[in-house]
N, CA, C and O atoms as a printed pandas DataFrame, in Angstrom:
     atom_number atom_name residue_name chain_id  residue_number  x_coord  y_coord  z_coord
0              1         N          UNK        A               1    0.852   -1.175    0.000
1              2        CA          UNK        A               1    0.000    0.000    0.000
2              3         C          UNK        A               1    0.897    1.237    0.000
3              4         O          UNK        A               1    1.956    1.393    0.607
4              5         N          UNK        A               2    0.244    2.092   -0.816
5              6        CA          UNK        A               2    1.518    3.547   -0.734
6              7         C          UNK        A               2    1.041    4.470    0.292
7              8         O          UNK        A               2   -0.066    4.946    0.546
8              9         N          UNK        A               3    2.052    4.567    0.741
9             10        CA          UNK        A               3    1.974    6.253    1.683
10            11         C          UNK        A               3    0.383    6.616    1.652
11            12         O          UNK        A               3   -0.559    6.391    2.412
12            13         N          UNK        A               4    0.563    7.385    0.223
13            14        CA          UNK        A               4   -0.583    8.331    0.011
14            15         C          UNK        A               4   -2.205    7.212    1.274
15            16         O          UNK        A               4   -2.838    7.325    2.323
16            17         N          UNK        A               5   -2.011    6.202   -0.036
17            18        CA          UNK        A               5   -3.341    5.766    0.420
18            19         C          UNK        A               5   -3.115    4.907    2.322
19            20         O          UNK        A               5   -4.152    4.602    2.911
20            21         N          UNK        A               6   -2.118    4.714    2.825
21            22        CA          UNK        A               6   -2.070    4.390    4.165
22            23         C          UNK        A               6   -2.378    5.865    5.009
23            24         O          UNK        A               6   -2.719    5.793    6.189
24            25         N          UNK        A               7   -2.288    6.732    4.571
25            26        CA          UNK        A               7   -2.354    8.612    5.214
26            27         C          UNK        A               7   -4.074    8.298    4.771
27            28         O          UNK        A               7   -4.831    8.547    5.709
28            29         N          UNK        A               8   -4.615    7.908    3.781
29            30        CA          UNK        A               8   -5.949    8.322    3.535
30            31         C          UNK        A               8   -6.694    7.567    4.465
31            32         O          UNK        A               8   -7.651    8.122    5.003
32            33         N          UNK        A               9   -6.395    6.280    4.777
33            34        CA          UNK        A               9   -6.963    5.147    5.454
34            35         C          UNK        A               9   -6.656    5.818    6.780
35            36         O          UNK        A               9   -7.760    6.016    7.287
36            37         N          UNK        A              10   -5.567    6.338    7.723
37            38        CA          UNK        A              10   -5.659    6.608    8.959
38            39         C          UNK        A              10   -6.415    8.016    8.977
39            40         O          UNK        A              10   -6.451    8.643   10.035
40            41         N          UNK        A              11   -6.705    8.260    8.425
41            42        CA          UNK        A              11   -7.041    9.991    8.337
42            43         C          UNK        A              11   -9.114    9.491    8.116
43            44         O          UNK        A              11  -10.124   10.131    8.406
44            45         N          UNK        A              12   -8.985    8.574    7.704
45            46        CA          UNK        A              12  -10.765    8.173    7.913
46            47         C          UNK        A              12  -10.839    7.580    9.343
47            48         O          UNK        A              12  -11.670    7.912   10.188
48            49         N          UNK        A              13   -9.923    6.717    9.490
49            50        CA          UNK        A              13   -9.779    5.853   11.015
50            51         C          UNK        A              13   -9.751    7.188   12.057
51            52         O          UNK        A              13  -10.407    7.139   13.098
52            53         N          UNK        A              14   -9.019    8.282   11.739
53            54        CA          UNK        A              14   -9.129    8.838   12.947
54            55         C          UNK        A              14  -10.703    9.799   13.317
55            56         O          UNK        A              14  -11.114   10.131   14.429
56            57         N          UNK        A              15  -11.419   10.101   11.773
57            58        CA          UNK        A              15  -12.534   10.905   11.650
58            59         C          UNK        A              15  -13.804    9.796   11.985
59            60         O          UNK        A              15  -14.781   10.360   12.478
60            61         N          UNK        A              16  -13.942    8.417   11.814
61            62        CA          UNK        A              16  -14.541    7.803   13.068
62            63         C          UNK        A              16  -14.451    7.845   13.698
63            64         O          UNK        A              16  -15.344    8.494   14.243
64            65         N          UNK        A              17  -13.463    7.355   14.560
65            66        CA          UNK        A              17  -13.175    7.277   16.058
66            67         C          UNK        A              17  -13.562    8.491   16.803
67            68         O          UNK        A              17  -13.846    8.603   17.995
68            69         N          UNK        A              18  -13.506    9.619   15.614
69            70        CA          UNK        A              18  -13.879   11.003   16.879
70            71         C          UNK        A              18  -15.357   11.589   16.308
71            72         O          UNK        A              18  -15.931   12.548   16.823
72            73         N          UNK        A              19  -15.894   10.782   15.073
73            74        CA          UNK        A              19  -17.892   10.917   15.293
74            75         C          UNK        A              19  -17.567   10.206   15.950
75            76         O          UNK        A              19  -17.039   10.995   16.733
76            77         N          UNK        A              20  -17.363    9.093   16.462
77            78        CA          UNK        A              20  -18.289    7.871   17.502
78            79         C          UNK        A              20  -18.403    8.511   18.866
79            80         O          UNK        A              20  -19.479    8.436   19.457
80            81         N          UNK        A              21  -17.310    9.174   19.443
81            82        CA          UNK        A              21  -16.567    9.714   20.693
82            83         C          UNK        A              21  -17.695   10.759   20.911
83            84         O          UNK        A              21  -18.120   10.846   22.063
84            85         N          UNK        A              22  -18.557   12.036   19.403
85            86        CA          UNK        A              22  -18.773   12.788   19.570
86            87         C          UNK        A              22  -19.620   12.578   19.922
87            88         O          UNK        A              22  -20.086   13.242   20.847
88            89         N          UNK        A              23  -20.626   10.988   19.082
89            90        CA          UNK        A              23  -22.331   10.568   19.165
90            91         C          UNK        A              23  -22.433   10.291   20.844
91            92         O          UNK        A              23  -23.346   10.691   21.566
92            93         N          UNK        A              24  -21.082    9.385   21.326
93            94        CA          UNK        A              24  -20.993    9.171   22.727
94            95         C          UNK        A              24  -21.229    9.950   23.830
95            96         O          UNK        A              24  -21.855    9.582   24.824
96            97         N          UNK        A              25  -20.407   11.725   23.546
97            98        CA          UNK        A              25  -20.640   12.282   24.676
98            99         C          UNK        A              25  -21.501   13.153   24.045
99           100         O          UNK        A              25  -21.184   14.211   24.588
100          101         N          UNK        A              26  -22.594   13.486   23.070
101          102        CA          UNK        A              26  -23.757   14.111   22.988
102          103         C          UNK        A              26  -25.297   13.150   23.429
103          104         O          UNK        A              26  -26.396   13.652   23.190
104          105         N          UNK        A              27  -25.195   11.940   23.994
105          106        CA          UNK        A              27  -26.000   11.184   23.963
106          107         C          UNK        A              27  -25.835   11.276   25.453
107          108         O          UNK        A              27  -26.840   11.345   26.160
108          109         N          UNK        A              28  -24.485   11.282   26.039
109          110        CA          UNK        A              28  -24.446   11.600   27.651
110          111         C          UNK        A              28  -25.323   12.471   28.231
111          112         O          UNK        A              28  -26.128   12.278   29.142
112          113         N          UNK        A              29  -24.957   13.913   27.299
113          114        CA          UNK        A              29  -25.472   15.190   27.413
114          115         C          UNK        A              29  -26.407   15.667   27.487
115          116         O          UNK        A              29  -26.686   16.638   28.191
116          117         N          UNK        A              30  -27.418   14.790   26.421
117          118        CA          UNK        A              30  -29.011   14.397   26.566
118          119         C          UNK        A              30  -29.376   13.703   27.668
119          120         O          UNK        A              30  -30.180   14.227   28.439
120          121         N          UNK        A              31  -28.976   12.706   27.878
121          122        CA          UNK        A              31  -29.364   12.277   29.421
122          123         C          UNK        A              31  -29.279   12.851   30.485
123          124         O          UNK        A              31  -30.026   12.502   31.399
124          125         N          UNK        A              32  -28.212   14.047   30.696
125          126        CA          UNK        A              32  -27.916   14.459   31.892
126          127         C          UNK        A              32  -29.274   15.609   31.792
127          128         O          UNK        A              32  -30.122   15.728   32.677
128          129         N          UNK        A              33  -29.242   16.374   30.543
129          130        CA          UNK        A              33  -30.225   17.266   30.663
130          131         C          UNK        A              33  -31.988   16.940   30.886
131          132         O          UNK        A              33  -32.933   17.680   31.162
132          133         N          UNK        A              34  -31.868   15.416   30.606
133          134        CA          UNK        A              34  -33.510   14.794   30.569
134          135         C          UNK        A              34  -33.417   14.553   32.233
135          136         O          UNK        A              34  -34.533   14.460   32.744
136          137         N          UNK        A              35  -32.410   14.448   33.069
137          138        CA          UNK        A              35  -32.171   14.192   34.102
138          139         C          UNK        A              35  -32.455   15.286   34.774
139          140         O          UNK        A              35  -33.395   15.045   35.531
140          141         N          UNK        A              36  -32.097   16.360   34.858
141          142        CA          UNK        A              36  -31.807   17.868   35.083
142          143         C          UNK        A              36  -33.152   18.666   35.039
143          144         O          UNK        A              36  -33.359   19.740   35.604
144          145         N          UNK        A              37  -34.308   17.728   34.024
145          146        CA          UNK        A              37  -35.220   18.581   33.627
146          147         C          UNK        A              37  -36.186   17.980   34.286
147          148         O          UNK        A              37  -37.217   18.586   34.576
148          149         N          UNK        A              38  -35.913   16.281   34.718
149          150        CA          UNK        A              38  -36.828   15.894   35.373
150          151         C          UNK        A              38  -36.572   16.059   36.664
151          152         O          UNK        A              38  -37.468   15.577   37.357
152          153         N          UNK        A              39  -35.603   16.606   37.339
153          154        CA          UNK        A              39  -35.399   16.802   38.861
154          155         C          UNK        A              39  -36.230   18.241   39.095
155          156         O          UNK        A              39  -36.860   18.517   40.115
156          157         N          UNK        A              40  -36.088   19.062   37.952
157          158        CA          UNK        A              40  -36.662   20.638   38.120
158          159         C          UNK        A              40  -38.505   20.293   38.476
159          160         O          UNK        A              40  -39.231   20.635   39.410
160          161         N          UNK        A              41  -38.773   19.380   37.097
161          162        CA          UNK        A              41  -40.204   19.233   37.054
162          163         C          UNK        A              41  -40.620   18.402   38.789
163          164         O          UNK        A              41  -41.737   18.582   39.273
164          165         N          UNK        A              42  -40.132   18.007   39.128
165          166        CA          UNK        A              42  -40.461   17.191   40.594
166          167         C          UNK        A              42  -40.051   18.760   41.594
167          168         O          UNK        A              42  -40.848   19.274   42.380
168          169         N          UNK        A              43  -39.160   19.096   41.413
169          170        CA          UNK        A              43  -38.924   20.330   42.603
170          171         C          UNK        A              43  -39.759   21.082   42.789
171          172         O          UNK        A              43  -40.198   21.241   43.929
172          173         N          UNK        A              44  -40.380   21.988   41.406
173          174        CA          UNK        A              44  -41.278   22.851   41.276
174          175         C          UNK        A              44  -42.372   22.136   41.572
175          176         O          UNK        A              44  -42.992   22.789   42.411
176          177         N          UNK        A              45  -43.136   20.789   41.241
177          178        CA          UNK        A              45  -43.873   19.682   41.748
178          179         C          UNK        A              45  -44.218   20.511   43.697
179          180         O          UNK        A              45  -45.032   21.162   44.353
180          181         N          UNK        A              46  -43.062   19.914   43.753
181          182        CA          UNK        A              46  -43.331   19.846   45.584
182          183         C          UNK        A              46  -43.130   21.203   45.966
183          184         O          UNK        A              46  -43.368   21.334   47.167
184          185         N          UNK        A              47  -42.710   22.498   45.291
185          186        CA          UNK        A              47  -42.878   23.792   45.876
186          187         C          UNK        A              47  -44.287   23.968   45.698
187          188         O          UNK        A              47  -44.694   24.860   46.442
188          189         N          UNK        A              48  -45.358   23.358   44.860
189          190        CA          UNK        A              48  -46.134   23.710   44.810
190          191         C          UNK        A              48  -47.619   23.393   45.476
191          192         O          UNK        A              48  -48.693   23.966   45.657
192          193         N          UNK        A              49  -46.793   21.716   45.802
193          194        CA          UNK        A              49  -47.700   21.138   46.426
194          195         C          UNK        A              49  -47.947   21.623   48.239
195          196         O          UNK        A              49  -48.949   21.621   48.956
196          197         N          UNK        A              50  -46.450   22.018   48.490
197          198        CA          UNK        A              50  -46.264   22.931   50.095
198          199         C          UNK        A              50  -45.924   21.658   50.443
199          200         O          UNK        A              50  -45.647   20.680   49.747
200          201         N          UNK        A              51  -46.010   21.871   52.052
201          202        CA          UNK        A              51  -45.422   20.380   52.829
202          203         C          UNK        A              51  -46.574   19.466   53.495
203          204         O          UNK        A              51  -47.637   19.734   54.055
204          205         N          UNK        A              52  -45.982   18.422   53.226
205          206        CA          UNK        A              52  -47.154   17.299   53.433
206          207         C          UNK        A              52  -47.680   17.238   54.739
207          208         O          UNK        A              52  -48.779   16.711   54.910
208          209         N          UNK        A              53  -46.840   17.855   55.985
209          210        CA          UNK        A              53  -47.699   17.674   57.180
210          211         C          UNK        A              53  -47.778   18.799   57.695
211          212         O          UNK        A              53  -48.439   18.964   58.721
């Protein structure tokens, strides 16, 4: 294999590896915020409900 095309082959290998990395920590990011949004919706929940006794 020549140069050229071993540079073309790592140069795709490395532009996967960093979508996969990116799909990885934007899929985190969504969770933390579905997390974040469901702790708000329960907080405001119980400010509203006042205290139970």
């Amino acid at each position: 294999m020549s140069e050229e095309g071993y540079r073309r082959k790592l140069i795709l290998h490395k532009r996967r590896k960093r979508d996969r990395l990116i799909k990885i920590a934007l899929g985190i990011l969504a969770a933390m915020l579905a997390g974040l949004g469901a702790i708000i919706v329960v907080l405001i929940y119980c400010r509203m409900v006042g205290p139970l006794f």
